[in-house]
MDAnalysis code that builds the backbone (N, CA, C; Angstrom):
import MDAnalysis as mda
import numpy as np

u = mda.Universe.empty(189, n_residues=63, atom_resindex=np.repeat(np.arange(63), 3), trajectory=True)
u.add_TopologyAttr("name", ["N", "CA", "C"] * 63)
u.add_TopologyAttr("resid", np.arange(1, 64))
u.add_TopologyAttr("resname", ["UNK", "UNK", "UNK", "UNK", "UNK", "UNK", "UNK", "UNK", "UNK", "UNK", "UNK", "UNK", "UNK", "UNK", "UNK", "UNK", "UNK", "UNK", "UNK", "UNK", "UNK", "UNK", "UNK", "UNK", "UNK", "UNK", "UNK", "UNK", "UNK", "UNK", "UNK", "UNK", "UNK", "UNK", "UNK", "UNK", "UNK", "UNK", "UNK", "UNK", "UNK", "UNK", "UNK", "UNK", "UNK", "UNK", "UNK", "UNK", "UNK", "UNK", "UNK", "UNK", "UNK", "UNK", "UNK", "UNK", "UNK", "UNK", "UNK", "UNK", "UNK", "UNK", "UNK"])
u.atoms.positions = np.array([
    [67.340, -34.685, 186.985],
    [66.376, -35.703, 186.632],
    [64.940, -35.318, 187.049],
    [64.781, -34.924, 188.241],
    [63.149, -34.437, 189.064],
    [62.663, -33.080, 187.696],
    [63.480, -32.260, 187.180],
    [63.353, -31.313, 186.283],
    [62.589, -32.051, 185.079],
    [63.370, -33.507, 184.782],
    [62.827, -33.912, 183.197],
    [61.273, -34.520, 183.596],
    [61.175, -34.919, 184.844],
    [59.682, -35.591, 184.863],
    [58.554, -34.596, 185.026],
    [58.848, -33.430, 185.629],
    [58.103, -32.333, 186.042],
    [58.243, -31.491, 184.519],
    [58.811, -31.514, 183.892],
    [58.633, -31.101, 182.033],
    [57.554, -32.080, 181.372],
    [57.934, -33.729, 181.618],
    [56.966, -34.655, 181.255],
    [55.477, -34.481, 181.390],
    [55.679, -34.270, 182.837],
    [53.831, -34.281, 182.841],
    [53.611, -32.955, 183.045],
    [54.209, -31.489, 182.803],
    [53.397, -30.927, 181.939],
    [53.348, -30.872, 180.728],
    [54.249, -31.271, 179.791],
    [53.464, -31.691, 178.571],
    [52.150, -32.989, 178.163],
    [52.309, -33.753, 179.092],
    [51.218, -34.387, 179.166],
    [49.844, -33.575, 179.517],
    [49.950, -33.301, 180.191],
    [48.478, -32.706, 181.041],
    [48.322, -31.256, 179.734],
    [49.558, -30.410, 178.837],
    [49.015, -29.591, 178.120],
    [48.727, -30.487, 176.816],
    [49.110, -31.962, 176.481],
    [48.712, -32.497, 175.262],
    [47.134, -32.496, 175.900],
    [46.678, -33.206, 176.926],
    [45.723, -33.558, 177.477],
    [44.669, -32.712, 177.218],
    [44.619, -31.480, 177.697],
    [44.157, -30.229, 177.478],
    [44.157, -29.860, 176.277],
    [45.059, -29.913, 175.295],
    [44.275, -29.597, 173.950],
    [43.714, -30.073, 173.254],
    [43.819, -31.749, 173.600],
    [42.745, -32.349, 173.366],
    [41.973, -32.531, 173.118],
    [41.393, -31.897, 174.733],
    [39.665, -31.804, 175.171],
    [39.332, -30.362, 174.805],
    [40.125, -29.630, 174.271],
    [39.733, -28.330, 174.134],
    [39.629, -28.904, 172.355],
    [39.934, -29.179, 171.319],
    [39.531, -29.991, 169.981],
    [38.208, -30.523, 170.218],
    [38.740, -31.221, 170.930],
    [36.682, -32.009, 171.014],
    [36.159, -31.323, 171.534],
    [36.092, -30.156, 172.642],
    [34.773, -29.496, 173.022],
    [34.512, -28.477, 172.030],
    [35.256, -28.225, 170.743],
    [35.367, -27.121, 169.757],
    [34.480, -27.662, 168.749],
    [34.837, -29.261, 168.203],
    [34.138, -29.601, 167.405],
    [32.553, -29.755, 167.267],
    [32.565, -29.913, 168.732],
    [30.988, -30.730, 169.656],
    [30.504, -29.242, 169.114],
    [30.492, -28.346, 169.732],
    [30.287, -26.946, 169.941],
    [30.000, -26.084, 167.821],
    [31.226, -26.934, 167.179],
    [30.692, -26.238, 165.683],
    [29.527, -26.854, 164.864],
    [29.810, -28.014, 165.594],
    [28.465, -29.023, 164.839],
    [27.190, -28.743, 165.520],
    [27.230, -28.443, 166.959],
    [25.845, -27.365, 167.522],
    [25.249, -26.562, 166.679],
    [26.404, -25.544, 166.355],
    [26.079, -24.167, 166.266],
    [25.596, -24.503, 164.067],
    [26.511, -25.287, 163.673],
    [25.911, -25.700, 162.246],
    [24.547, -26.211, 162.183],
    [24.480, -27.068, 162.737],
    [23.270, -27.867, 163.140],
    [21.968, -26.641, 163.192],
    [22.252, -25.798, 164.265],
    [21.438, -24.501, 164.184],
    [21.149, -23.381, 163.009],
    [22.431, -23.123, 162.221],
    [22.046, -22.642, 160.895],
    [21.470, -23.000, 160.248],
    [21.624, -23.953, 159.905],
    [20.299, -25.099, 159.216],
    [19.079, -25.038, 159.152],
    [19.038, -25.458, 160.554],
    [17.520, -25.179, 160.966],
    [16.838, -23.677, 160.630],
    [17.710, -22.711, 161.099],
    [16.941, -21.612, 160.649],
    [17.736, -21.052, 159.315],
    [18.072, -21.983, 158.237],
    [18.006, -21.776, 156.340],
    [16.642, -22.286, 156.293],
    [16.112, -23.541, 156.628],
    [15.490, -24.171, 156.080],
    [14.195, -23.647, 156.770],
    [13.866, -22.941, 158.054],
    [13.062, -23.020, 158.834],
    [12.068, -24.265, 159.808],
    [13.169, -24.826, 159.689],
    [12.967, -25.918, 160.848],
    [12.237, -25.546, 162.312],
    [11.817, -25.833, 162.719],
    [11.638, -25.476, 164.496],
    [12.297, -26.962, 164.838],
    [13.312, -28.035, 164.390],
    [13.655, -29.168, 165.222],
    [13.860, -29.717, 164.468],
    [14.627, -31.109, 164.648],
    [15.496, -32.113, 163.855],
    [14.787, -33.530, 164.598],
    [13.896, -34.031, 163.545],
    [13.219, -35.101, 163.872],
    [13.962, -36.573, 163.983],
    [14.153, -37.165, 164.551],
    [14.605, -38.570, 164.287],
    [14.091, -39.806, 165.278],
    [13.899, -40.888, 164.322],
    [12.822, -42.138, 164.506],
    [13.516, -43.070, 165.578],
    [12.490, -43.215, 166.638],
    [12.965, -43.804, 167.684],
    [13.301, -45.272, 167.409],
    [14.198, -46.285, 167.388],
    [14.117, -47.287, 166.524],
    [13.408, -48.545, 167.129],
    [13.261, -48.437, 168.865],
    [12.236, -49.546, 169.120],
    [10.446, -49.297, 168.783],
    [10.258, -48.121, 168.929],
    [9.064, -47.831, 168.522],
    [8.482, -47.459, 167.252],
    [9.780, -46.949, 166.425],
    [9.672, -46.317, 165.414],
    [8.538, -45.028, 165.004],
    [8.654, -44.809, 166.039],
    [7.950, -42.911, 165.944],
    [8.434, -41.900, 166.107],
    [8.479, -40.653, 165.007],
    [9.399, -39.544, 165.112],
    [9.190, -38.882, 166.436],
    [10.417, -38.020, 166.553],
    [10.601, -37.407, 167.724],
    [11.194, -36.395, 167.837],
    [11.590, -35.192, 168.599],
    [12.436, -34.006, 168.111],
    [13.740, -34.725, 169.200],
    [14.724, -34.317, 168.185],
    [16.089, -34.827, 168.628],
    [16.598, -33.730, 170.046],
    [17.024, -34.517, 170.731],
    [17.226, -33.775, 171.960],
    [18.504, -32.993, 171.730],
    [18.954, -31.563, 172.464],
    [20.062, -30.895, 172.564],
    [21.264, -31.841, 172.784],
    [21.103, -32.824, 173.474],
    [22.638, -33.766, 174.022],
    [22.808, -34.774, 172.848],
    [21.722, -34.971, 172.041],
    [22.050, -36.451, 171.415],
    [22.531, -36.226, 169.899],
])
C-alpha cells in the first residue's frame, strides 16, 4: 500500500511539472513571436493605451 501512494504523488508532482513546463513554453513562444514581429515590421516597441489616462506607452517585457 505505502508503494501505491509514493507512485501517486509522483505522478502528481510529474503531472504538476509538465504543466508548468507547457505554460513556461507558451509564455516564452509568444515572447520570442512577439519579437519577430517587431523586427518584420521594424518596430522598436509595442505601444498600448493606458486606459485611465489614455496615453500611449511602450508595453512593458512582463505585461
Amino acid at each position: 500500500m505505502p508503494q501505491l501512494f509514493l507512485l501517486a504523488a509522483v505522478g502528481a508532482v510529474a503531472w504538476l511539472g509538465y504543466k508548468r513546463f507547457v505554460s513556461e513554453a507558451e509564455r516564452v513562444n509568444a515572447r520570442v513571436r512577439d519579437a519577430e514581429k517587431e523586427t518584420r515590421t521594424g518596430a522598436q516597441g509595442t505601444l498600448i493605451e493606458d486606459p485611465e489616462t489614455g496615453e500611449y506607452r511602450l508595453r512593458k517585457p512582463d505585461e
